[in-house]
Chimera marker file (.cmm) of the C-alpha trace (Angstrom):
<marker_set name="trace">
<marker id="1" x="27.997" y="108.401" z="28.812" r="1" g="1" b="0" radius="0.5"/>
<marker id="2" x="27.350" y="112.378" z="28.544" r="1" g="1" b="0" radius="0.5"/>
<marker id="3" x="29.795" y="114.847" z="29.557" r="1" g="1" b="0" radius="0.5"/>
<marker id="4" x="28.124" y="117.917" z="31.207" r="1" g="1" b="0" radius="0.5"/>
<marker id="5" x="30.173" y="121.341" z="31.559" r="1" g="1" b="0" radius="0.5"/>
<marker id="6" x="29.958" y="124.085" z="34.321" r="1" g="1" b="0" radius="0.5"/>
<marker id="7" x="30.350" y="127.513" z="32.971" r="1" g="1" b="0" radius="0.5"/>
<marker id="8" x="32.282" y="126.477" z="29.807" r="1" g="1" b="0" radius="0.5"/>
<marker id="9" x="34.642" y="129.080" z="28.740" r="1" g="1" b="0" radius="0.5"/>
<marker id="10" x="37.042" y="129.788" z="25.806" r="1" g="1" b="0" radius="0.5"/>
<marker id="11" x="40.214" y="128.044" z="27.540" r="1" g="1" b="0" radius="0.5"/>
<marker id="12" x="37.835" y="125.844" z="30.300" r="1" g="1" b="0" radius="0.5"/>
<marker id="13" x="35.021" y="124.887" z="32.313" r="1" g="1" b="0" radius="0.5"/>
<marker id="14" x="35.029" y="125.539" z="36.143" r="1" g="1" b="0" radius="0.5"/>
<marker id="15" x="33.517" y="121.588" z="35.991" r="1" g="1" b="0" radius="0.5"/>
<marker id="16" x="33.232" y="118.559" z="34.174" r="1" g="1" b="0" radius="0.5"/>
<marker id="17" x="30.390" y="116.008" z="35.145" r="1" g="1" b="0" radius="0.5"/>
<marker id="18" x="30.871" y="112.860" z="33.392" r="1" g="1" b="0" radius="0.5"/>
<marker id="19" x="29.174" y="109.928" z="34.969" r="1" g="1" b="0" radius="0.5"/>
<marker id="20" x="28.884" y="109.799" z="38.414" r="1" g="1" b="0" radius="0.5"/>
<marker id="21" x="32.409" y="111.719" z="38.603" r="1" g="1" b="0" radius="0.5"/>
<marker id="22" x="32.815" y="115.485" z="39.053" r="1" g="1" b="0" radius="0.5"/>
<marker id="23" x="36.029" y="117.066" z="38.177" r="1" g="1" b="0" radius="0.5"/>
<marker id="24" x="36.251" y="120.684" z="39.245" r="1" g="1" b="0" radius="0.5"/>
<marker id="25" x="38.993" y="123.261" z="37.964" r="1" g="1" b="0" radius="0.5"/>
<marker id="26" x="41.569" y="124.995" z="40.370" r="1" g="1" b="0" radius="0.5"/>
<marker id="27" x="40.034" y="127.169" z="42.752" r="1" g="1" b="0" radius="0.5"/>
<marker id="28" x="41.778" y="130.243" z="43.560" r="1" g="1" b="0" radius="0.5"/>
<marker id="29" x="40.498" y="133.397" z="45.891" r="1" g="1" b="0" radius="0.5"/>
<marker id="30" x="40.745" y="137.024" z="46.223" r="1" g="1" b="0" radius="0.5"/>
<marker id="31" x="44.397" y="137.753" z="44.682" r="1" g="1" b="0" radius="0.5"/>
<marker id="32" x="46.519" y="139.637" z="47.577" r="1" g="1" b="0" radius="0.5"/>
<marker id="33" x="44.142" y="138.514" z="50.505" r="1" g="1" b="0" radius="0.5"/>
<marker id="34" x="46.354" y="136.461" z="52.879" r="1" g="1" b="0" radius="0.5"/>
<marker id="35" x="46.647" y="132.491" z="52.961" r="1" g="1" b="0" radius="0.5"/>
<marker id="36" x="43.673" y="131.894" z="55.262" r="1" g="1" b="0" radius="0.5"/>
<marker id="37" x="41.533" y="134.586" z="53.488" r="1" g="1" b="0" radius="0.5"/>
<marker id="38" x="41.990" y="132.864" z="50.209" r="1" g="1" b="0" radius="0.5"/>
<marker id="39" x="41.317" y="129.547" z="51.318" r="1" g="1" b="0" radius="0.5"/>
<marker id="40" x="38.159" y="130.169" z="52.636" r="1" g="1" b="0" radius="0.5"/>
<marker id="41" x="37.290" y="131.972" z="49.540" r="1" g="1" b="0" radius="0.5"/>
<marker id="42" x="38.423" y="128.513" z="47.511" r="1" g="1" b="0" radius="0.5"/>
<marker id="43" x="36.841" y="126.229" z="49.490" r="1" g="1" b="0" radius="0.5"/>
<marker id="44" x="33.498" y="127.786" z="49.487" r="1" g="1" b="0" radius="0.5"/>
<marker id="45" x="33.430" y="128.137" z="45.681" r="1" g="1" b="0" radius="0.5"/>
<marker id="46" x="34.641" y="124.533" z="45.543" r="1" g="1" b="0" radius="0.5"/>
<marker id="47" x="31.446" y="124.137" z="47.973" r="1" g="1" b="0" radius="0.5"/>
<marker id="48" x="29.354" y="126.154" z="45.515" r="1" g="1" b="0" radius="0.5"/>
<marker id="49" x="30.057" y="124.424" z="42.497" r="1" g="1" b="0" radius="0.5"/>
<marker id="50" x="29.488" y="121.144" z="44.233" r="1" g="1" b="0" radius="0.5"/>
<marker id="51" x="26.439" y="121.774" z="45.343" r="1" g="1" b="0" radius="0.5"/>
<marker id="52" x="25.519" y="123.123" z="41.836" r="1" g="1" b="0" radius="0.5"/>
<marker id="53" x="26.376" y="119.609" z="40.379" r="1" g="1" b="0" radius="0.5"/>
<marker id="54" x="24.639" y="117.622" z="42.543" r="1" g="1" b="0" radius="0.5"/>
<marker id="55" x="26.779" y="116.704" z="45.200" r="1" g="1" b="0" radius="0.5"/>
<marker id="56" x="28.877" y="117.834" z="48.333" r="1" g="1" b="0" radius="0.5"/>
<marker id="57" x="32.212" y="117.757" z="50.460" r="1" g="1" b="0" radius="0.5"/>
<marker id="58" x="31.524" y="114.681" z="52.354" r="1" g="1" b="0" radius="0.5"/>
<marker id="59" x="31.397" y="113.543" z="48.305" r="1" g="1" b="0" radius="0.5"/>
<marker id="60" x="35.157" y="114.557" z="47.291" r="1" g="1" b="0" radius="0.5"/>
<marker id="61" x="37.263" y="111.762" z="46.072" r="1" g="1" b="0" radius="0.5"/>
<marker id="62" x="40.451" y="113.618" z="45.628" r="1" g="1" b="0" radius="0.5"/>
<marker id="63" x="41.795" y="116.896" z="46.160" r="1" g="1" b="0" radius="0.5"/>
<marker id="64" x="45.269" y="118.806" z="45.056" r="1" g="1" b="0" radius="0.5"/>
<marker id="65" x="46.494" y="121.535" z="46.843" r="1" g="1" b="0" radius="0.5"/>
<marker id="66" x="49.137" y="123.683" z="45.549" r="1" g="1" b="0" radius="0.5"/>
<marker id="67" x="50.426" y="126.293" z="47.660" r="1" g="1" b="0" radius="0.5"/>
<marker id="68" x="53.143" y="129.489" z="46.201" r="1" g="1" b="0" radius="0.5"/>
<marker id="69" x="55.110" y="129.161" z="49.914" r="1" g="1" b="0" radius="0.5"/>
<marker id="70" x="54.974" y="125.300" z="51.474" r="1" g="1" b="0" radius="0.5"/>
<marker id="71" x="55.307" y="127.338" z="54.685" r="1" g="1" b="0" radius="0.5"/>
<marker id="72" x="51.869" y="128.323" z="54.690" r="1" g="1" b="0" radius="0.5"/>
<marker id="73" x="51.153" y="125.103" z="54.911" r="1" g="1" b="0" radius="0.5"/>
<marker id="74" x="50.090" y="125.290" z="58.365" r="1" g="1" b="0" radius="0.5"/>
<marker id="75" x="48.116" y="128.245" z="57.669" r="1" g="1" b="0" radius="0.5"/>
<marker id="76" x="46.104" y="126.615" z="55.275" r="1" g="1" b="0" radius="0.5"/>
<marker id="77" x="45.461" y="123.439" z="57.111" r="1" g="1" b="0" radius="0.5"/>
<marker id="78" x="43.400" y="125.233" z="60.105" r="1" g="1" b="0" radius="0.5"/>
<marker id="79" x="41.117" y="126.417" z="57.348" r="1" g="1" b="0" radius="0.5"/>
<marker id="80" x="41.182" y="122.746" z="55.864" r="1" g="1" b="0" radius="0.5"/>
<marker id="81" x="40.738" y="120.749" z="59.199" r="1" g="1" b="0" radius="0.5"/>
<marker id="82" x="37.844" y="123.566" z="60.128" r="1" g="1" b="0" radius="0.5"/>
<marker id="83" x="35.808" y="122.495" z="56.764" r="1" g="1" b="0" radius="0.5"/>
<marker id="84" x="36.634" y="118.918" z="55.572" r="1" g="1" b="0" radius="0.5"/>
<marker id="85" x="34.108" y="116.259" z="56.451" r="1" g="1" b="0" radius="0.5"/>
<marker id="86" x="35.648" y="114.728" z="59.220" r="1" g="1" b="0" radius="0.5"/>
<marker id="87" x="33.950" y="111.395" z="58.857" r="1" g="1" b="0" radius="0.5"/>
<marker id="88" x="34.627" y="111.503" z="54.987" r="1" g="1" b="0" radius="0.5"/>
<marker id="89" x="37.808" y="112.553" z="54.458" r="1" g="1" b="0" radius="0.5"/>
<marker id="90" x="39.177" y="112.737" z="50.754" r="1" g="1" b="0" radius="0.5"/>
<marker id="91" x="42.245" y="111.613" z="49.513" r="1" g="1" b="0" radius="0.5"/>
<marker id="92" x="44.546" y="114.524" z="49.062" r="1" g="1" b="0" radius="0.5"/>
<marker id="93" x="47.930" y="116.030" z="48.321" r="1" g="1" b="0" radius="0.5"/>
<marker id="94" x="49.503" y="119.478" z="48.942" r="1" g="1" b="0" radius="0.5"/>
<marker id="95" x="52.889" y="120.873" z="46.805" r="1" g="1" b="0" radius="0.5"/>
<marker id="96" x="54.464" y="123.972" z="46.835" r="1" g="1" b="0" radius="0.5"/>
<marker id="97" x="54.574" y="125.657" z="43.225" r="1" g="1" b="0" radius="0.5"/>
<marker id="98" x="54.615" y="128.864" z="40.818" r="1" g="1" b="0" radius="0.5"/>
<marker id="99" x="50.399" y="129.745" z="40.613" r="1" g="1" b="0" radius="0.5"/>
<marker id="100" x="49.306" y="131.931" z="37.768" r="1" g="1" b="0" radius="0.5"/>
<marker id="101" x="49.839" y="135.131" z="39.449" r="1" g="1" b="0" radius="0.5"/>
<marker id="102" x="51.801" y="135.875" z="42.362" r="1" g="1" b="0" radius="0.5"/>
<marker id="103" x="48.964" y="137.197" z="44.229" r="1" g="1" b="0" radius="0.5"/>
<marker id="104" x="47.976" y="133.698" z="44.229" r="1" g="1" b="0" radius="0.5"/>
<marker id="105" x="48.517" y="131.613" z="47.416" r="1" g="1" b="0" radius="0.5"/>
<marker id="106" x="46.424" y="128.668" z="46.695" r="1" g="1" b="0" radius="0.5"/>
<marker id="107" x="44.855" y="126.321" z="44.436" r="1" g="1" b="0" radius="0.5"/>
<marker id="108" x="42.592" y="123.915" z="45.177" r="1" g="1" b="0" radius="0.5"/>
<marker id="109" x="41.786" y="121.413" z="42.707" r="1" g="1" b="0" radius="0.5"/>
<marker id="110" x="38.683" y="118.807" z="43.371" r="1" g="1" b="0" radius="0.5"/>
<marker id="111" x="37.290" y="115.100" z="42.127" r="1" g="1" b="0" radius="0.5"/>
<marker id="112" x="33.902" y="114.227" z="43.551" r="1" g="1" b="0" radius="0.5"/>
<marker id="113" x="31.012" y="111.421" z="43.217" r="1" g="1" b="0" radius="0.5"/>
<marker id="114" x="27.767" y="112.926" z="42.114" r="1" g="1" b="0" radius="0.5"/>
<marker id="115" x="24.881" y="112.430" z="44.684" r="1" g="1" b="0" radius="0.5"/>
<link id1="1" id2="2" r="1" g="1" b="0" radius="0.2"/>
<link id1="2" id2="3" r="1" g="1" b="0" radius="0.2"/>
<link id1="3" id2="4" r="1" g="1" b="0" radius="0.2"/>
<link id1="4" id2="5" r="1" g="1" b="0" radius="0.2"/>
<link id1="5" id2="6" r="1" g="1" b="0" radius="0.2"/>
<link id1="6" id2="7" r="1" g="1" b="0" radius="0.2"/>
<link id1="7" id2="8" r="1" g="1" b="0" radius="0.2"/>
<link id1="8" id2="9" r="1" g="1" b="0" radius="0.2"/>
<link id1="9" id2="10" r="1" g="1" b="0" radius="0.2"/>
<link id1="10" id2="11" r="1" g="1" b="0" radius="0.2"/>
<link id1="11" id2="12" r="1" g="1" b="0" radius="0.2"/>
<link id1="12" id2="13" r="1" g="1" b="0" radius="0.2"/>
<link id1="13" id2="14" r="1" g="1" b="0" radius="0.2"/>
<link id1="14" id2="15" r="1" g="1" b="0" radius="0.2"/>
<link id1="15" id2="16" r="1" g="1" b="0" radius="0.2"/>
<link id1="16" id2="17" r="1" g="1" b="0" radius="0.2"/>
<link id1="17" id2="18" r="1" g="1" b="0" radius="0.2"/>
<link id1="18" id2="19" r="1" g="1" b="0" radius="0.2"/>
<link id1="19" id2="20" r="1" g="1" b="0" radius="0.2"/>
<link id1="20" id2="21" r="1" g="1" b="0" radius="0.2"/>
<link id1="21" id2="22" r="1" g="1" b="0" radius="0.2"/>
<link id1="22" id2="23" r="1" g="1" b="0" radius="0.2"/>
<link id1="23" id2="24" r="1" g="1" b="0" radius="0.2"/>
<link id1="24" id2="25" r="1" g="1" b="0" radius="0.2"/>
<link id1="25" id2="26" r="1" g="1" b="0" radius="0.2"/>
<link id1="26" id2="27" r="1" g="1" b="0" radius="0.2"/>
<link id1="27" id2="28" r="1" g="1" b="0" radius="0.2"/>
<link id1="28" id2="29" r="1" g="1" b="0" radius="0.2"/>
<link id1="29" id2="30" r="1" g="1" b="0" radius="0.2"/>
<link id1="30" id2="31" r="1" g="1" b="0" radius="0.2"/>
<link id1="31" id2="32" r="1" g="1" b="0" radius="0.2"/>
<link id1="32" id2="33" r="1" g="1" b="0" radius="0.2"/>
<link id1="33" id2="34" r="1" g="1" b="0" radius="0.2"/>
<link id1="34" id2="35" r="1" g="1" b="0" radius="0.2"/>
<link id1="35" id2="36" r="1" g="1" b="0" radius="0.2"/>
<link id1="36" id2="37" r="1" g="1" b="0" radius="0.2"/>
<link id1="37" id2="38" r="1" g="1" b="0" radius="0.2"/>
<link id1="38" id2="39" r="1" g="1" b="0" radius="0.2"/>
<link id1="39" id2="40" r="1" g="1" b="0" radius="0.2"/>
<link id1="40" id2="41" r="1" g="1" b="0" radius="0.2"/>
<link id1="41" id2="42" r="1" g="1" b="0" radius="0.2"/>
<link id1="42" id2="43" r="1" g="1" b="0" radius="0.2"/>
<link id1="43" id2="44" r="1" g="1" b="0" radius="0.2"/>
<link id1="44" id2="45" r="1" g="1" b="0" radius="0.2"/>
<link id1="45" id2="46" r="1" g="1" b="0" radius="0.2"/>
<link id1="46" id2="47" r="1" g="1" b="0" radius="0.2"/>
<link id1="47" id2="48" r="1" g="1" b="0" radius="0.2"/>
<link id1="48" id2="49" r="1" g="1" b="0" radius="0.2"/>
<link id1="49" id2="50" r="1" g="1" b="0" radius="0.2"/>
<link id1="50" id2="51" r="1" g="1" b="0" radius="0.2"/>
<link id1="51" id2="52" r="1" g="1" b="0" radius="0.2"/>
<link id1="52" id2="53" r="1" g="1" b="0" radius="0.2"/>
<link id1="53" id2="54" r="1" g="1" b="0" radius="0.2"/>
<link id1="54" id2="55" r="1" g="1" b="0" radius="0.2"/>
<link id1="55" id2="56" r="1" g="1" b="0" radius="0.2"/>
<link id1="56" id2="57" r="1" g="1" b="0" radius="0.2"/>
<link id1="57" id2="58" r="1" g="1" b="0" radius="0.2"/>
<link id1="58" id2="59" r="1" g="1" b="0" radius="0.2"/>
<link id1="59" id2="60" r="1" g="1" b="0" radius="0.2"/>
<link id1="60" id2="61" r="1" g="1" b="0" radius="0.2"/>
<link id1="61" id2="62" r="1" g="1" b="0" radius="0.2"/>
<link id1="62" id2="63" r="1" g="1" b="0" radius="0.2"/>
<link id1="63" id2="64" r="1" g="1" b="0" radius="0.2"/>
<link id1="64" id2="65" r="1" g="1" b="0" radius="0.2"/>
<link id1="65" id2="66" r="1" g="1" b="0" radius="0.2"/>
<link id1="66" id2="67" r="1" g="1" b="0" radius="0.2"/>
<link id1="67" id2="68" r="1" g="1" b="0" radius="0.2"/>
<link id1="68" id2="69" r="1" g="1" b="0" radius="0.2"/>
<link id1="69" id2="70" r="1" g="1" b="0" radius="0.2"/>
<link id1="70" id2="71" r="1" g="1" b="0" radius="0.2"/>
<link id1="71" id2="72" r="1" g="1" b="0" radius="0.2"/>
<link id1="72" id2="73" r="1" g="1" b="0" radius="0.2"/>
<link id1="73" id2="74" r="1" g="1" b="0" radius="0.2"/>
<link id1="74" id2="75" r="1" g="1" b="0" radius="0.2"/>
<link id1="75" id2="76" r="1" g="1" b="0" radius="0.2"/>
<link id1="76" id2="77" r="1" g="1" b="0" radius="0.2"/>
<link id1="77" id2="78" r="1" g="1" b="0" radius="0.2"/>
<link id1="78" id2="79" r="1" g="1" b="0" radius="0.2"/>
<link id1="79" id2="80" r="1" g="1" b="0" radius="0.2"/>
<link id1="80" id2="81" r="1" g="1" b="0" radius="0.2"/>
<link id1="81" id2="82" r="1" g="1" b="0" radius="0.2"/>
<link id1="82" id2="83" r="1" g="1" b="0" radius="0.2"/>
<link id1="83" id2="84" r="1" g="1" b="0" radius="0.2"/>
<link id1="84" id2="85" r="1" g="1" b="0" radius="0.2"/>
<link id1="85" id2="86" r="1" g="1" b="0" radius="0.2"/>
<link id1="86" id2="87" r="1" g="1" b="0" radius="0.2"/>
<link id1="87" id2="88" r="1" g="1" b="0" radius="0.2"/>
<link id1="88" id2="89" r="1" g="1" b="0" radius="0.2"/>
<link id1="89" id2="90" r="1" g="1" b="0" radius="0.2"/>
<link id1="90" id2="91" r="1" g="1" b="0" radius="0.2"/>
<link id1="91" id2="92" r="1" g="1" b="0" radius="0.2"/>
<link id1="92" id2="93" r="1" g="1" b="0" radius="0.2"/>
<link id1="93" id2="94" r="1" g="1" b="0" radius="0.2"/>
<link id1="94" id2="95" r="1" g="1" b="0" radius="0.2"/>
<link id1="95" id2="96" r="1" g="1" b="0" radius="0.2"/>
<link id1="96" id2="97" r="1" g="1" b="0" radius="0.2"/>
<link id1="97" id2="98" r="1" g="1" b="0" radius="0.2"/>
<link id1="98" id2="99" r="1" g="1" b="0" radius="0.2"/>
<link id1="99" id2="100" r="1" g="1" b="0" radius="0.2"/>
<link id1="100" id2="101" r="1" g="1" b="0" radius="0.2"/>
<link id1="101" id2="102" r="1" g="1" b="0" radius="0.2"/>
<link id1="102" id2="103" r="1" g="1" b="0" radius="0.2"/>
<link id1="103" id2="104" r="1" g="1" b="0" radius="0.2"/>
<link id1="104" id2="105" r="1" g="1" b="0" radius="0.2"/>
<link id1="105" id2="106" r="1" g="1" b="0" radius="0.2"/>
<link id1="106" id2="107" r="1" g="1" b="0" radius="0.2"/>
<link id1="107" id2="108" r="1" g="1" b="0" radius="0.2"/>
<link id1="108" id2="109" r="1" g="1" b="0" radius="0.2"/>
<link id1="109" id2="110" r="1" g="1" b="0" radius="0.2"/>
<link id1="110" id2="111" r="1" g="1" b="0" radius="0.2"/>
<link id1="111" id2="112" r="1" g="1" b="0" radius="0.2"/>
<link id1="112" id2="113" r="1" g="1" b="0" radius="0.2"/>
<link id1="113" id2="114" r="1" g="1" b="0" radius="0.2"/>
<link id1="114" id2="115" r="1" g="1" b="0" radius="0.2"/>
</marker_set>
C-alpha cells in the first residue's frame, strides 16, 4: 500500500496518507493569540489539510487535544461544538500538558478516512 506525505519536512510531514487513513500532525495557531483565537486557527488548518487529502471533518476518526491550562477547556469547547460535524462526531480526547512553546495553548492532533 503507498504512503503519501503532506509537506514533508526535515523532522515531519504535516500528513501521512496511507490507505484510506489520514494521519495529520499537531496543529497549533498563532503563538500568544488567546485560547479561542488559536483554536480557530487549528481547526481550520486541520480543515485545510483535509480537504487537501481528499477528505473532510465529517471524515475524522480520532482526534487528541492537548491543552497548556485544562481550564481552558471550556474555552476551547465553544470553538469545538461551533465546528465539529454534529451528525459525525469523532472519537476524541482532551489532556492538559507542556506544548512546545509556552505561547502555545493548543494542539490538535487528527486521524481521518480518505473520501
Amino acid at each position: 500500500m503507498a504512503i503519501t506525505r503532506i509537506d514533508p519536512g526535515p523532522r515531519m510531514s504535516e500528513a501521512v496518507i496511507h490507505g484510506n487513513t489520514l494521519y495529520l500532525a499537531g496543529q497549533v495557531g498563532a503563538p500568544g493569540a488567546s485560547v479561542t483565537e488559536q483554536t480557530k486557527a487549528v481547526l481550520a488548518s486541520i480543515e485545510a489539510l483535509l480537504a487537501r487529502a481528499g477528505s473532510s471533518k465529517d471524515k475524522i476518526l480520532m482526534a487528541t487535544i492537548w491543552l497548556a491550562d485544562i481550564g481552558t477547556f471550556a474555552e476551547m469547547n465553544a470553538v469545538w461544538d461551533a465546528w465539529v460535524d454534529k451528525n459525525n462526531p469523532p472519537a476524541r480526547a482532551t489532556s492538559e500538558g507542556k506544548l512546545a512553546t509556552p505561547d502555545y495553548k493548543v494542539e490538535i492532533i487528527v486521524v481521518a478516512a480518505k473520501e
